[in-house]
C-alpha positions as MATLAB code, in Angstrom:
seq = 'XXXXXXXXXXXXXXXXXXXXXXXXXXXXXXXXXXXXXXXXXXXXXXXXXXXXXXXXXXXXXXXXXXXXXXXXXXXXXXXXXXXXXXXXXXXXXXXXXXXXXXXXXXXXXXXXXXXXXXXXXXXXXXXXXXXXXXXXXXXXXXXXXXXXXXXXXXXXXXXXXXXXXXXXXXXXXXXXXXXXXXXXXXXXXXXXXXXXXXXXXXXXXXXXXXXXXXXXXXXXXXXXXXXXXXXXXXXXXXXXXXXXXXXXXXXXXXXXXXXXXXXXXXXXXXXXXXXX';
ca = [
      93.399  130.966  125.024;
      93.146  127.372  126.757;
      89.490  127.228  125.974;
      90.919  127.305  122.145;
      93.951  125.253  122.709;
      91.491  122.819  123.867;
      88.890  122.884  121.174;
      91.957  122.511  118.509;
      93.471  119.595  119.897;
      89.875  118.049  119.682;
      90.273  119.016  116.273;
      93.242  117.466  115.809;
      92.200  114.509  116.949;
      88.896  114.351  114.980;
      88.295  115.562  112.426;
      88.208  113.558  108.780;
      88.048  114.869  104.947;
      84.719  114.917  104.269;
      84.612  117.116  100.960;
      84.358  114.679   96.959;
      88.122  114.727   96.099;
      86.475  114.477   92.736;
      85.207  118.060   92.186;
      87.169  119.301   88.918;
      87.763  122.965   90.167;
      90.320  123.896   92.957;
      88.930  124.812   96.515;
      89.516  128.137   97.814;
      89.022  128.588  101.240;
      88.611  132.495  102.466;
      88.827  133.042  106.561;
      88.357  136.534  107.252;
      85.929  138.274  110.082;
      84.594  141.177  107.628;
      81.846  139.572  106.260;
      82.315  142.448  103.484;
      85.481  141.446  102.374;
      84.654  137.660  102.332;
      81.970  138.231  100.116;
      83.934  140.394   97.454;
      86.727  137.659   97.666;
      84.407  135.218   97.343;
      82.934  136.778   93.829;
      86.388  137.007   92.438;
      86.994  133.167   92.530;
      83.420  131.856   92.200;
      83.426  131.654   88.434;
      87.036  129.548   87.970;
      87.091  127.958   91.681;
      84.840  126.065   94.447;
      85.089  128.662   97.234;
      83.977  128.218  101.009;
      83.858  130.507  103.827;
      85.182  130.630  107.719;
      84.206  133.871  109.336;
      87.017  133.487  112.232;
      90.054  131.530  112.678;
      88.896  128.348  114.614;
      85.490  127.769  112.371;
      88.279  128.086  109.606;
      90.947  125.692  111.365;
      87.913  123.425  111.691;
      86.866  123.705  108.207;
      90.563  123.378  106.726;
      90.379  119.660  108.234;
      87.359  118.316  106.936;
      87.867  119.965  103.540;
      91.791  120.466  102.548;
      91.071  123.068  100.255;
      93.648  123.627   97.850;
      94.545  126.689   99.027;
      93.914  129.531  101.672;
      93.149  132.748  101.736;
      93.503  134.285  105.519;
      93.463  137.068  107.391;
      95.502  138.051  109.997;
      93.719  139.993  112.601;
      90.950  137.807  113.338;
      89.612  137.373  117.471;
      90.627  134.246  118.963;
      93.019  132.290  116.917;
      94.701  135.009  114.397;
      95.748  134.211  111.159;
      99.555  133.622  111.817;
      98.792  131.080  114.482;
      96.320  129.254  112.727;
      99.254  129.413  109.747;
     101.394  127.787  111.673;
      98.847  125.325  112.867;
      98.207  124.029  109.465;
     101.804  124.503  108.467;
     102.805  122.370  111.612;
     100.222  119.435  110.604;
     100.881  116.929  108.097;
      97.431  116.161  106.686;
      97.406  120.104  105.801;
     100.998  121.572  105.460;
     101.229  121.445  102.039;
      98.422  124.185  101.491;
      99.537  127.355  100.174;
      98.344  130.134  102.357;
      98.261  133.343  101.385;
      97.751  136.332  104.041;
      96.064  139.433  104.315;
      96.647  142.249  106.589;
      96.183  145.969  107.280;
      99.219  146.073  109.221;
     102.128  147.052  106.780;
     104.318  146.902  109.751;
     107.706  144.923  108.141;
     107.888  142.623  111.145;
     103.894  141.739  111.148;
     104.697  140.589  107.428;
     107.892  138.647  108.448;
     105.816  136.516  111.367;
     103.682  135.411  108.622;
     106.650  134.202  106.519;
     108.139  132.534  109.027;
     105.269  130.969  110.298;
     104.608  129.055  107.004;
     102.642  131.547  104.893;
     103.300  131.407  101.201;
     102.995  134.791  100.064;
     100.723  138.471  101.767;
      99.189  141.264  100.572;
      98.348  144.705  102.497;
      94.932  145.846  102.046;
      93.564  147.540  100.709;
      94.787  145.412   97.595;
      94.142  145.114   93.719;
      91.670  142.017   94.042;
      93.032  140.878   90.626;
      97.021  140.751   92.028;
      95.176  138.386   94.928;
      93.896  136.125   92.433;
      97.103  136.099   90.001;
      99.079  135.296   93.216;
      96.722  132.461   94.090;
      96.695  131.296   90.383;
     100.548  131.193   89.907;
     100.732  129.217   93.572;
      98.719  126.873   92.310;
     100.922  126.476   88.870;
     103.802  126.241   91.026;
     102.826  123.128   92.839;
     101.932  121.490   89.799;
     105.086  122.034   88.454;
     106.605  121.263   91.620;
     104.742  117.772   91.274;
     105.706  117.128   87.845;
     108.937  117.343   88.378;
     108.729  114.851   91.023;
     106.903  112.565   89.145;
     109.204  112.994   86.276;
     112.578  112.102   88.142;
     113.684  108.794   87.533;
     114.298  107.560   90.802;
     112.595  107.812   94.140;
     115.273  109.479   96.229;
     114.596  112.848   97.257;
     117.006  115.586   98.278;
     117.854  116.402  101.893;
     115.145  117.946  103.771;
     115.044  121.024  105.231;
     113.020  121.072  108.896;
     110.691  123.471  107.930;
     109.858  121.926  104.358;
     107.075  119.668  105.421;
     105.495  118.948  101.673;
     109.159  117.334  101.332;
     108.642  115.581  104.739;
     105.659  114.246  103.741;
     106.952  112.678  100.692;
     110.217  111.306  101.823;
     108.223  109.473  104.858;
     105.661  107.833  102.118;
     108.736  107.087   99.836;
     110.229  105.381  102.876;
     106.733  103.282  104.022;
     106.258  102.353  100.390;
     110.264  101.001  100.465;
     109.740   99.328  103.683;
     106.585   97.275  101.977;
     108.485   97.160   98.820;
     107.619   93.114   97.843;
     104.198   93.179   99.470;
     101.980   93.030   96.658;
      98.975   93.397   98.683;
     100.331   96.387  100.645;
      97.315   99.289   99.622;
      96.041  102.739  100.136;
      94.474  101.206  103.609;
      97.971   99.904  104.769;
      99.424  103.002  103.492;
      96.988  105.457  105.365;
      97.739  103.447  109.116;
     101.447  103.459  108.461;
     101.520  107.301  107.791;
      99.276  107.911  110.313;
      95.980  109.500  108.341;
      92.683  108.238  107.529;
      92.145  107.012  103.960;
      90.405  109.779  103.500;
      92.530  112.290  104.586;
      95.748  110.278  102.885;
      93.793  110.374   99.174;
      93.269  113.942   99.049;
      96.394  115.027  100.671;
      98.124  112.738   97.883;
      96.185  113.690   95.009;
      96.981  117.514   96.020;
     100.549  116.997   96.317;
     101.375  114.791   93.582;
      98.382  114.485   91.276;
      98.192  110.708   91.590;
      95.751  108.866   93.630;
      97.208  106.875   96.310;
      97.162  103.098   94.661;
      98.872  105.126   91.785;
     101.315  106.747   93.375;
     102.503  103.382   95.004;
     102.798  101.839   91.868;
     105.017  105.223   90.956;
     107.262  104.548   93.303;
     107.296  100.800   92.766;
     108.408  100.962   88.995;
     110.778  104.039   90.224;
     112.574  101.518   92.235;
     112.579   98.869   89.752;
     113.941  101.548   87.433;
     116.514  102.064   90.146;
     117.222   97.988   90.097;
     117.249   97.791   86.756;
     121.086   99.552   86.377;
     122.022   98.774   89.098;
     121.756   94.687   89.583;
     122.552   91.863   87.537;
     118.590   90.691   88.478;
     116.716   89.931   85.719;
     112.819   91.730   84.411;
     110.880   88.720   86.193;
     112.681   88.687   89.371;
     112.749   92.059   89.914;
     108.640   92.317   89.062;
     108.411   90.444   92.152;
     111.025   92.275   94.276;
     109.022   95.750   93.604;
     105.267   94.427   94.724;
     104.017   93.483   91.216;
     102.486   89.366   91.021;
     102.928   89.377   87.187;
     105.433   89.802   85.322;
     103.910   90.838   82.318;
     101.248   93.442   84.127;
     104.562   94.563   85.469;
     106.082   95.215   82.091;
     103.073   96.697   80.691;
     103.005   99.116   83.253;
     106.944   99.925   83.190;
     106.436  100.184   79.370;
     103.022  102.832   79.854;
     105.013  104.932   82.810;
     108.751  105.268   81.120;
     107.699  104.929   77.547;
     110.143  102.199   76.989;
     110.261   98.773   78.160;
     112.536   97.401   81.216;
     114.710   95.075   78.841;
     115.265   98.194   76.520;
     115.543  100.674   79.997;
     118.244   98.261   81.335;
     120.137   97.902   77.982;
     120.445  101.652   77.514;
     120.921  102.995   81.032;
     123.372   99.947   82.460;
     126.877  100.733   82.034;
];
């Protein structure tokens, strides 16, 4: 196993998104050693997804890196780095934790399917399976997170609730909440700022981003900056102009417009019917 500890860490260290973030279709990514079964996957979600293929866990772990596929499909019993380790591998990682996984197994031993869980996998199924209950699980995974996104986007205010240590998606965003705080007035502060602060190449940083909350990542700064100008707005007795400047924006006006096109209503009428 050192010879693969080894080769991961390499990984790790790098390996950059490489795949358009533009493509209109989610990515599927199947790693399974029957090259049987990766085929027939494969033909399931070819017509509604972009689909690639690992034939064992480390080409996969390699793969997951330099693509961030939307999701994974992943079996368990591969030889050299299973599926559960290389779950928690990506689970573990922040420029790929927030990829639902799901697993597949011939073991329908109870405690085989509760290592998965608790390594980070987002849902299993025991084959052989109905290949039409693997895609409606995948589907309603990926309709989760959207809604999980939308809601975020949709909250008023950029505070998020109390993390749990396992919830890494939650992690993620509470960490580029607080770097996009810290560089609040900065007005040049950008995605390149953004990506060294957190850690991840601009590359990596854009897709993970646009996955996660829909937004690019110049967009979803500017989110957060009129969420906390929202925020100001009750709760200060500083005026539209001054508080422009205070969240990053050099013009007033552009900052209004864009308060106005985000909240459908403009900061004078925002303060006048949320300030008590």
């Amino acid at each position: 196993m050192s010879d693969y500890n080894n080769t991961i860490t390499q990984l790790q260290d790098n390996f950059a998104w490489t795949y358009p973030a533009t493509e209109s279709k989610p990515l599927v990514h199947v790693i399974e050693d029957n090259g049987d079964m990766r085929m027939l996957i494969k033909e399931e979600f070819c017509n509604e997804y972009r689909v690639i293929l690992s034939e064992d866990g480390l080409i996969g772990y390699k793969k997951t890196l330099t693509n961030i596929p939307d999701i994974i499909i992943c079996d368990i019993q591969m030889p050299g780095l299973n599926g559960i380790n290389l779950c928690r591998l990506l689970k573990e990682d922040v420029r790929t934790s927030h990829i639902p996984i799901v697993l597949i197994t011939v073991d329908n031993d109870d405690e085989c399917v509760l290592n998965g869980l608790e390594n980070g996998a987002d849902d299993y199924l025991i084959k052989p399976f109905n290949f039409s209950i693997l895609k409606a699980r995948v589907d309603n995974l990926l309709k989760l997170r959207q809604q999980l996104l939308k809601l975020f986007l949709n909250k008023s205010d950029t505070v998020l609730s109390p993390v749990k240590p396992s919830d890494t998606n939650e992690k993620f965003l509470k960490k580029a909440c607080e770097i996009i705080d810290r560089n609040l007035s900065n007005s040049k502060f950008e995605a390149n700022d953004f990506a060294r602060e957190i850690g991840m190449s601009r590359a990596q940083i854009y897709r993970k981003t646009k996955i996660i909350t829909g937004q690019s990542v110049k967009e979803f700064i500017r989110i957060i900056r009129l969420k906390k100008a929202a925020d100001l707005l009750v709760s200060t007795d500083f005026n539209v102009s001054e508080i422009a400047y205070q969240v990053g924006f050099s013009s007033a006006a552009y900052f209004s417009s864009s308060f106005s096109n985000y909240f459908k209503i403009s900061p004078s009428q925002y303060m006048s019917l949320n300030k008590y």
